[in-house]
C-alpha positions as MATLAB code, in Angstrom:
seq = 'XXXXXXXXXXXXXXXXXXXXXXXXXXXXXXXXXXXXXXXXXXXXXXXXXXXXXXXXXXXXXXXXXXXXXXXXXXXXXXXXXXXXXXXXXXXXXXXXXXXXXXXXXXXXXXXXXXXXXXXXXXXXXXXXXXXXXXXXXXXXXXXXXXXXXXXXXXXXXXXXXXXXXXXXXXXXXXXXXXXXXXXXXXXXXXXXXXXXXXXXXXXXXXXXXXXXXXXXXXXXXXXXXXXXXXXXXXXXXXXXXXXXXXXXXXXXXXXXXXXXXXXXXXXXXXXXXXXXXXXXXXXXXXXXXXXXXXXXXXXXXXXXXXXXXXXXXXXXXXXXXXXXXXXXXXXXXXXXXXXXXXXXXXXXXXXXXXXXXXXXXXXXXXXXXXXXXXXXXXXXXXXXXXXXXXXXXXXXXXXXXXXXXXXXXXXXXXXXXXXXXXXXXXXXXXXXXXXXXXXXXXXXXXXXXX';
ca = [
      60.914  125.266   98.258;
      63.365  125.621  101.170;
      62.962  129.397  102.619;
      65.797  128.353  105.463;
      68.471  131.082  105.368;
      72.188  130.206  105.537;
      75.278  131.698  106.774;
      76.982  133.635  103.912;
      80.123  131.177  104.141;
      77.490  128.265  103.951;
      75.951  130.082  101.074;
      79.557  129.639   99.355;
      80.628  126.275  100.030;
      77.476  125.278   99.334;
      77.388  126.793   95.637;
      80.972  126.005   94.687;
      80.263  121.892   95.835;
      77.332  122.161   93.579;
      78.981  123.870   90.716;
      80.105  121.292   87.729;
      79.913  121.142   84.163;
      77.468  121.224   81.285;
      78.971  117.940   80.363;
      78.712  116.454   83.635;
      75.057  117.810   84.207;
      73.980  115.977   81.459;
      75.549  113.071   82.387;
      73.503  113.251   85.498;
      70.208  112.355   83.484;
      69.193  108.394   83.222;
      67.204  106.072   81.327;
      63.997  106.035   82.406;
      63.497  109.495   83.725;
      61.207  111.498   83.737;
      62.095  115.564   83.581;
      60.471  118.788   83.638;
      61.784  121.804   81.226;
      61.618  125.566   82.943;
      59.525  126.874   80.075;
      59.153  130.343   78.212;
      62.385  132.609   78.225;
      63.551  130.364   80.849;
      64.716  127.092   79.026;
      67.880  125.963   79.737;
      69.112  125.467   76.435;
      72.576  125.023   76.612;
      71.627  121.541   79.152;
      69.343  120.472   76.208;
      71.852  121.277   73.657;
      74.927  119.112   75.254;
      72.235  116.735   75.959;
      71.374  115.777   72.826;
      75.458  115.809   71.584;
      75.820  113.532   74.412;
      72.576  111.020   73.527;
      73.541  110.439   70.236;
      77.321  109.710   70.744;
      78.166  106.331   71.468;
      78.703  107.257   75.768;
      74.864  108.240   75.791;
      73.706  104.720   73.789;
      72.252  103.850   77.161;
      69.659  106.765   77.203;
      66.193  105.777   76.498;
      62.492  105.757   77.845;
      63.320  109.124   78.918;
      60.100  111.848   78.843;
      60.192  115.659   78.659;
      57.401  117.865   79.770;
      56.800  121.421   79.815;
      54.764  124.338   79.111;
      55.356  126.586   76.200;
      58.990  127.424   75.377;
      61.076  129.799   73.272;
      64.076  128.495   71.018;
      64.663  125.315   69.818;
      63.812  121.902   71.293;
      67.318  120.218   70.350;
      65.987  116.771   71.847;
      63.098  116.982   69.640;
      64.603  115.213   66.377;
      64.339  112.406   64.420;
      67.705  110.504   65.534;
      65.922  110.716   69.069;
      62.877  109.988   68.587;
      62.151  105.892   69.825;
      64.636  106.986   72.834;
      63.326  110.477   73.924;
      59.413  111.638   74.035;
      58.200  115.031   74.312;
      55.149  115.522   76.054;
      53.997  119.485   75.557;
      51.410  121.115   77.923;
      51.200  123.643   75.615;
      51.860  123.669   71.652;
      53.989  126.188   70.939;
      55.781  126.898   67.258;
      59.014  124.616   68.398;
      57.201  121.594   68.661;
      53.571  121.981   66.695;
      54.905  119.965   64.121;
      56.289  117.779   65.909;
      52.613  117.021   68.053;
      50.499  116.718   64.488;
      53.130  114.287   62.914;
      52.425  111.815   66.080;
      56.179  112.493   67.080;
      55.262  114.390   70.357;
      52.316  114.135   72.551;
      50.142  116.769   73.958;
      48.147  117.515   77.107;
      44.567  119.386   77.307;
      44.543  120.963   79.969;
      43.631  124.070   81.884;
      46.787  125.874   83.607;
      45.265  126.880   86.956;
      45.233  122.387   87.062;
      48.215  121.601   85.631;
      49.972  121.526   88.720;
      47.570  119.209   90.037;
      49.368  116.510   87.241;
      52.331  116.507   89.449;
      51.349  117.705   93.542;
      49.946  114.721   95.429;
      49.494  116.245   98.438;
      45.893  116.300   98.423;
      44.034  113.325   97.084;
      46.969  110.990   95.439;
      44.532  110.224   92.612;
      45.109  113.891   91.124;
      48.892  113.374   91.085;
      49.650  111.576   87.556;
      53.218  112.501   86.706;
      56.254  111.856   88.746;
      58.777  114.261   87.979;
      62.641  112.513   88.160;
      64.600  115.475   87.430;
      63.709  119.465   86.647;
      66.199  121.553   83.807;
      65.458  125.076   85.195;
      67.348  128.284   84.384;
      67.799  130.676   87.514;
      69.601  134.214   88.587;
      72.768  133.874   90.617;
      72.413  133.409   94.085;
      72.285  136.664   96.406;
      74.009  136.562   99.433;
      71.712  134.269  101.759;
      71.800  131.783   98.597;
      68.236  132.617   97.387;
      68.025  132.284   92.980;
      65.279  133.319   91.444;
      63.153  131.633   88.254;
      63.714  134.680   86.704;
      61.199  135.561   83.845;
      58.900  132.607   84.456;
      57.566  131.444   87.786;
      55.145  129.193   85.984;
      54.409  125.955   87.885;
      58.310  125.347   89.270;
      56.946  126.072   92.997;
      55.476  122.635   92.722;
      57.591  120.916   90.602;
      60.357  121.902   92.911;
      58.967  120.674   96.110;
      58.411  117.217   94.028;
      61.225  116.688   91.687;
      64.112  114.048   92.949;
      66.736  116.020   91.591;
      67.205  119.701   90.353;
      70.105  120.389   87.881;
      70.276  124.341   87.101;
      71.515  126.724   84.410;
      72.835  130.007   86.599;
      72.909  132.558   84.480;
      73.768  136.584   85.177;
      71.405  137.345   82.306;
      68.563  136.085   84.342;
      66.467  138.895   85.750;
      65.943  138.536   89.825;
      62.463  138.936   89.668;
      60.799  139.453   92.959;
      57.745  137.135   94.417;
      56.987  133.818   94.976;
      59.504  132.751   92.773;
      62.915  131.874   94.410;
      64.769  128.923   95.354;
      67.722  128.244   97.509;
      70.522  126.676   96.380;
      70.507  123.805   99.194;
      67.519  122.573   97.177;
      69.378  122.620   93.446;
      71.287  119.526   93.610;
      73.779  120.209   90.864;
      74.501  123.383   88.699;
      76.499  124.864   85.874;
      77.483  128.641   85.260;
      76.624  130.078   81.982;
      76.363  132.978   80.328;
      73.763  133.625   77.601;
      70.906  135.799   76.107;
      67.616  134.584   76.989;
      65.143  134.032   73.706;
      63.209  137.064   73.154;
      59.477  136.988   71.115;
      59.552  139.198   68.470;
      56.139  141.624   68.798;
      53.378  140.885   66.173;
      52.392  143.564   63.655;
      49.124  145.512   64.242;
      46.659  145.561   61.764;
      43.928  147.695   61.126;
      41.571  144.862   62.217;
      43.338  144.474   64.952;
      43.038  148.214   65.831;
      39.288  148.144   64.824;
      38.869  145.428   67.411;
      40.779  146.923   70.484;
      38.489  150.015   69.699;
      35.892  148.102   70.932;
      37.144  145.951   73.538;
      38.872  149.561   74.836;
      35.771  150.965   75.320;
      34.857  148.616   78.257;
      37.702  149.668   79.796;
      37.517  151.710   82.650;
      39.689  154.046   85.001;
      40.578  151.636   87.824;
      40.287  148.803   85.927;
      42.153  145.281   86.728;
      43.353  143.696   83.152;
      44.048  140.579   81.730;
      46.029  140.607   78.435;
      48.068  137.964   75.856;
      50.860  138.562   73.161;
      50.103  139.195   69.734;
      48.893  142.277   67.879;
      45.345  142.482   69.342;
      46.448  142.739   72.789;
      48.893  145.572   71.874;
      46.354  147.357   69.951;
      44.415  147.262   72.921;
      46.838  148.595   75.339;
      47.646  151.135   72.761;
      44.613  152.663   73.062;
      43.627  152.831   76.796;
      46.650  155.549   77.394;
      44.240  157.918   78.463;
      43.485  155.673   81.516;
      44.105  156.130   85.058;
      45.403  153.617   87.712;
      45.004  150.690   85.799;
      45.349  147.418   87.449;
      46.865  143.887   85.998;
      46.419  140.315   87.167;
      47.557  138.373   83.916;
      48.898  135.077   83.673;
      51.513  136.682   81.035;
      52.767  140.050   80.187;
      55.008  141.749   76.997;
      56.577  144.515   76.496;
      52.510  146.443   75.807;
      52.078  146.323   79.382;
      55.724  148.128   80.480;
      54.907  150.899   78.206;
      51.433  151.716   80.405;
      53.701  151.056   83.486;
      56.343  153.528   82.390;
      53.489  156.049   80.932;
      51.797  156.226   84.201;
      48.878  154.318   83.183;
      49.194  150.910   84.857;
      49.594  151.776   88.726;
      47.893  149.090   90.729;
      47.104  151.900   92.946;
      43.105  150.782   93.035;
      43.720  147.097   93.098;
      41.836  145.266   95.908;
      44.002  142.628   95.422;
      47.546  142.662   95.834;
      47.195  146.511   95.426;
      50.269  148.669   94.332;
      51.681  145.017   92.385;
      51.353  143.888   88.870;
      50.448  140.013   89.310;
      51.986  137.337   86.752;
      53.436  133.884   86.069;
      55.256  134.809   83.483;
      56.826  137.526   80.812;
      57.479  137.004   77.165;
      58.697  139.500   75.099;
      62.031  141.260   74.393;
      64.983  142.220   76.148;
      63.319  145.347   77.663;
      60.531  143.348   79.060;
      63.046  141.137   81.207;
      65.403  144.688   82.082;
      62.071  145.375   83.474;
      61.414  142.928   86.060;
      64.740  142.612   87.202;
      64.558  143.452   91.095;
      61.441  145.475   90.616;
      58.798  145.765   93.532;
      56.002  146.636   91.451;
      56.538  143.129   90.054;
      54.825  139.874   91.704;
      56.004  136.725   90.051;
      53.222  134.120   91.683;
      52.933  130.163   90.386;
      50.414  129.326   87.805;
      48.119  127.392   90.578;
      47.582  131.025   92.328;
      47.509  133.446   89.385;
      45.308  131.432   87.047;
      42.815  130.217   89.879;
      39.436  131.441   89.134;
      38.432  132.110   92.544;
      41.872  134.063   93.269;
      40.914  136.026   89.990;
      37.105  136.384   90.763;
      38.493  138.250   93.788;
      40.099  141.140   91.686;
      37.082  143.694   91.085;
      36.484  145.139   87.683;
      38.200  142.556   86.288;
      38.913  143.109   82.482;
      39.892  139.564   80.968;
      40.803  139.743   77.274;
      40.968  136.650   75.350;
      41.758  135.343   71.379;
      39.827  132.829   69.669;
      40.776  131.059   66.025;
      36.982  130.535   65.367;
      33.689  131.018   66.938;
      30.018  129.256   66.145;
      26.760  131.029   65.890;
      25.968  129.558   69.673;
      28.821  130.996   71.092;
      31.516  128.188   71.166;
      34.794  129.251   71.148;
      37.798  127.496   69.223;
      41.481  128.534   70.367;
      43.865  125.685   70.906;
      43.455  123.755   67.466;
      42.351  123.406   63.831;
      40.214  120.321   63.434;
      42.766  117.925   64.621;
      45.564  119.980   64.062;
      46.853  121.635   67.493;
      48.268  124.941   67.276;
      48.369  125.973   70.560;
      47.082  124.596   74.141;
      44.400  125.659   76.476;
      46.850  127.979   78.826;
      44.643  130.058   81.098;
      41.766  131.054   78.546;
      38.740  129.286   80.427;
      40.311  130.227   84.011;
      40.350  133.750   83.446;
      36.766  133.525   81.450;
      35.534  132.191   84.392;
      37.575  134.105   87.111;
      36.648  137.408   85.757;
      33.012  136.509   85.031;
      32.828  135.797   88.468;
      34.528  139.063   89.877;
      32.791  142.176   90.576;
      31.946  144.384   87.798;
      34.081  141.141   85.860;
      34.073  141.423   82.079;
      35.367  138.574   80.079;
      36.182  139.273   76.761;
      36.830  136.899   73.580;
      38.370  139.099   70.632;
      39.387  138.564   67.316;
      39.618  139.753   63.973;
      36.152  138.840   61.405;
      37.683  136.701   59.185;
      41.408  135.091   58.536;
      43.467  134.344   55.728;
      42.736  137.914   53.730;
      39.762  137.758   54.210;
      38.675  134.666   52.484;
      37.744  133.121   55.801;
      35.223  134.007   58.548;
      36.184  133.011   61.748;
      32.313  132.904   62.889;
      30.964  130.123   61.224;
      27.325  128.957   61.595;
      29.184  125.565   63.159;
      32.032  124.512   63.490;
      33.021  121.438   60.786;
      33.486  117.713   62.171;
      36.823  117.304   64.587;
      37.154  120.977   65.214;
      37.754  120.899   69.237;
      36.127  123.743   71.515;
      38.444  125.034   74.091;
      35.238  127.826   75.806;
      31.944  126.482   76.346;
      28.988  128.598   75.008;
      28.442  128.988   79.090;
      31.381  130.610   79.672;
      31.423  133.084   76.905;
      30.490  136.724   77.704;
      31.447  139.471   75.966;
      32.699  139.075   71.989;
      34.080  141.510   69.750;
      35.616  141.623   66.128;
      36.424  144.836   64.448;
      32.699  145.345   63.204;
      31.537  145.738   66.889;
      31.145  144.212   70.966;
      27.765  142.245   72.133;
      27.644  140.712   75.865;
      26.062  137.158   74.798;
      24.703  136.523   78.502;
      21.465  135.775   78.871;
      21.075  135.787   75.140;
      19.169  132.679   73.510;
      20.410  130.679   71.040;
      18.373  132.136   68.788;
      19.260  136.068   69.888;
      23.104  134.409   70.068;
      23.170  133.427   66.239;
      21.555  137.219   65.200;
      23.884  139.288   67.763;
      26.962  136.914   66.100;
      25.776  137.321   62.668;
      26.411  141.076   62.921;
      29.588  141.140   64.005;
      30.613  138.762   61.258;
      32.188  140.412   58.155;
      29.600  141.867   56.024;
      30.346  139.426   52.939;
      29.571  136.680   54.994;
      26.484  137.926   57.027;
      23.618  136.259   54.288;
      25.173  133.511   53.723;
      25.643  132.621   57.827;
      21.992  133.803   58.243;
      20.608  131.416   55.528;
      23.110  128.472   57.292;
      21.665  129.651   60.614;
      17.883  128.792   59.558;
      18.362  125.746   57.928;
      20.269  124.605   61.307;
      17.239  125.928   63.028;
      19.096  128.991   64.920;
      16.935  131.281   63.474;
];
């Protein structure tokens, strides 16, 4: 990104010869391109939704061959439809409910891969062969400029920093609803080549409802939890129930690749201080935020906030260097050995591997680290355990047995390193739901286990 200051007047000129239309913004886009989407609350939707107006009227015949990429968004995909789908393909880093369907009908592809690494798919400054995607154009959404021309990426930092230095050409929503967050996350306006001013709420995640399993759980995993302590949390109803109850904590730390509206409650409640952090101490760390409005109120021009790229906050050896490291993790299913399914369903993807097996293995490396997989004994009422004696034919894991330390479902927390297979399979049996305990045990001897 260019850091090079500019006289206000500069500043000016500069923003009002780069100011055009939605219209004309789109028109901007060719065959053959390849472009990047600013993902999360940061999509630029009202680019995406002229765009697709403009490819399926007769002026935008010409567009085809064209690829989309990005990371996990909020809101529609208007592109992503049937009348577009031999001309325009979507190519998702990270499955989220906008285009899952999409992905498992063979209408959209989808990328395994780890999110410390993914912006190793488009920077070929180091060796050339780890650069595999050539980014044409980036669709970003940004804060108004202040007055030495600096935007900011708002509520998701994510892995723009790169894409940014890379990208040909950089067309940008500027919106006042954009929060200026603070960090590694601006961009001058001498490097967005065209823009459009808009005006727009950004797409807010609804929270998840806690369950009691979900509060049974976080007991658990909140006992590990420790004055001082650095945390790594999700979305979704375990993670709140977690945060919920660890409001008798002091000077809590977080270094999370994410953070909701769970995590500004602790801030405003005293609880989450950063004061003990040995690692950007005094600063919550993050990519990105997800949540509702009050989440991106929040981070709007707040110091305690440090927006960093993907490639520094999901590093393992940048989070190995935060002690007491609490990393707390979700799994759809786990196997009597310790394997850990979270991005799909047999072949069905549901999700992507995000930063699950960078922060496993960033906070199992940091002093006093605990990595934690959580998640509820069974699904579907109760009809289903999610620990299964193996996991059935096409069913992909996302966590080696390796990598996997500490597990806990609402019927109790064992640390599985330096556990056996066979003292795995016994320590995993117990925290299965009791209706399912025999009949695992009796799968786990025929299977040799026990």
């Amino acid at each position: 990104m260019d850091y090079n200051t500019r006289p206000m007047s500069d500043v000016i000129n500069t923003y009002n010869d780069r100011k055009r239309s939605i219209p004309e913004l789109v028109r901007m886009i060719q065959p053959g391109m390849h472009a990047y989407i600013h993902s999360n609350a940061g999509i630029p939707i009202e680019i995406l939704t002229a765009f697709k107006e403009y490819a399926l009227h007769e002026e935008g015949a010409h567009l085809r061959d064209l690829t989309f990429t990005h990371l996990l968004t909020l809101g529609p995909l208007p592109y992503l439809c049937a009348e577009l789908k031999e001309r325009v393909r979507h190519n998702s880093l990270f499955a989220a409910a906008n285009c899952r369907n999409a992905i498992n009908k063979g209408m959209a592809d989808w990328n395994p891969i780890h999110l410390s690494d993914v912006h190793r798919l488009i920077d070929d400054s180091g060796s050339r062969r780890d650069a595999r995607m050539h980014i044409d154009v980036a669709l970003i959404q940004v804060s108004p400029p202040d007055e030495h021309g600096f935007c900011s990426l708002g509520v998701a930092t994510e892995i723009l920093p790169t894409v940014l230095r890379k990208a040909d050409l950089v067309i940008a929503e500027v919106n006042p609803r954009m929060p200026r967050a603070l960090g590694e996350c601006f961009v001058h306006i001498s490097r967005i080549d065209a823009l459009a001013e808009v005006d727009h709420e950004l797409p807010e995640l609804p929270r998840a409802e806690i369950t009691e399993q979900h509060m049974a759980c976080g007991a658990h995993v909140a006992g590990l939890i420790e004055d001082g302590d650095c945390l790594q949390t999700g979305i979704g109803g375990l993670p709140d129930a977690v945060l919920g109850l660890v409001k008798d904590r002091r000077a809590l730390g977080m270094h999370s690749e994410l953070f909701s509206d769970g995590v500004v409650e602790l801030v405003e409640a005293g609880v989450i201080t950063g004061e003990r952090k040995n690692l950007h101490p005094g600063k919550v760390v993050a990519g990105f935020v997800i949540g509702s409005q009050r989440v991106y109120e929040f981070v709007n021009d707040n110091p305690l906030i440090e927006m960093q790229p993907q490639n520094y906050v999901n590093d393992p050896f940048v989070i190995a260097q935060n002690e007491n490291m609490v990393a707390i993790n979700s799994a759809l299913q786990i196997d009597l050995t310790g394997q850990v399914v979270a991005d799909s369903m047999g072949p069905q993807i549901v999700s992507g591997f995000g930063g699950q097996v960078d922060f496993m293995r960033g906070a199992a490396r940091a002093k006093r680290g605990r990595p934690v997989i959580a998640m509820p004994a069974t699904a579907k009422g109760g009809t289903l355990s999610r620990i299964v004696a193996q996991h059935p034919q096409g069913y992909a894991v996302t966590t080696s047995r390796a990598d996997v330390r500490w597990v806990a479902t609402e019927h109790g927390i064992v640390n599985l390193f330096g556990l056996n297979i066979r003292q795995r399979a016994k320590a995993l049996i117990e925290l299965a739901d009791p209706q399912f305990r025999e009949g695992l045990q009796e799968e786990a001897i025929k299977l040799g286990l026990l």
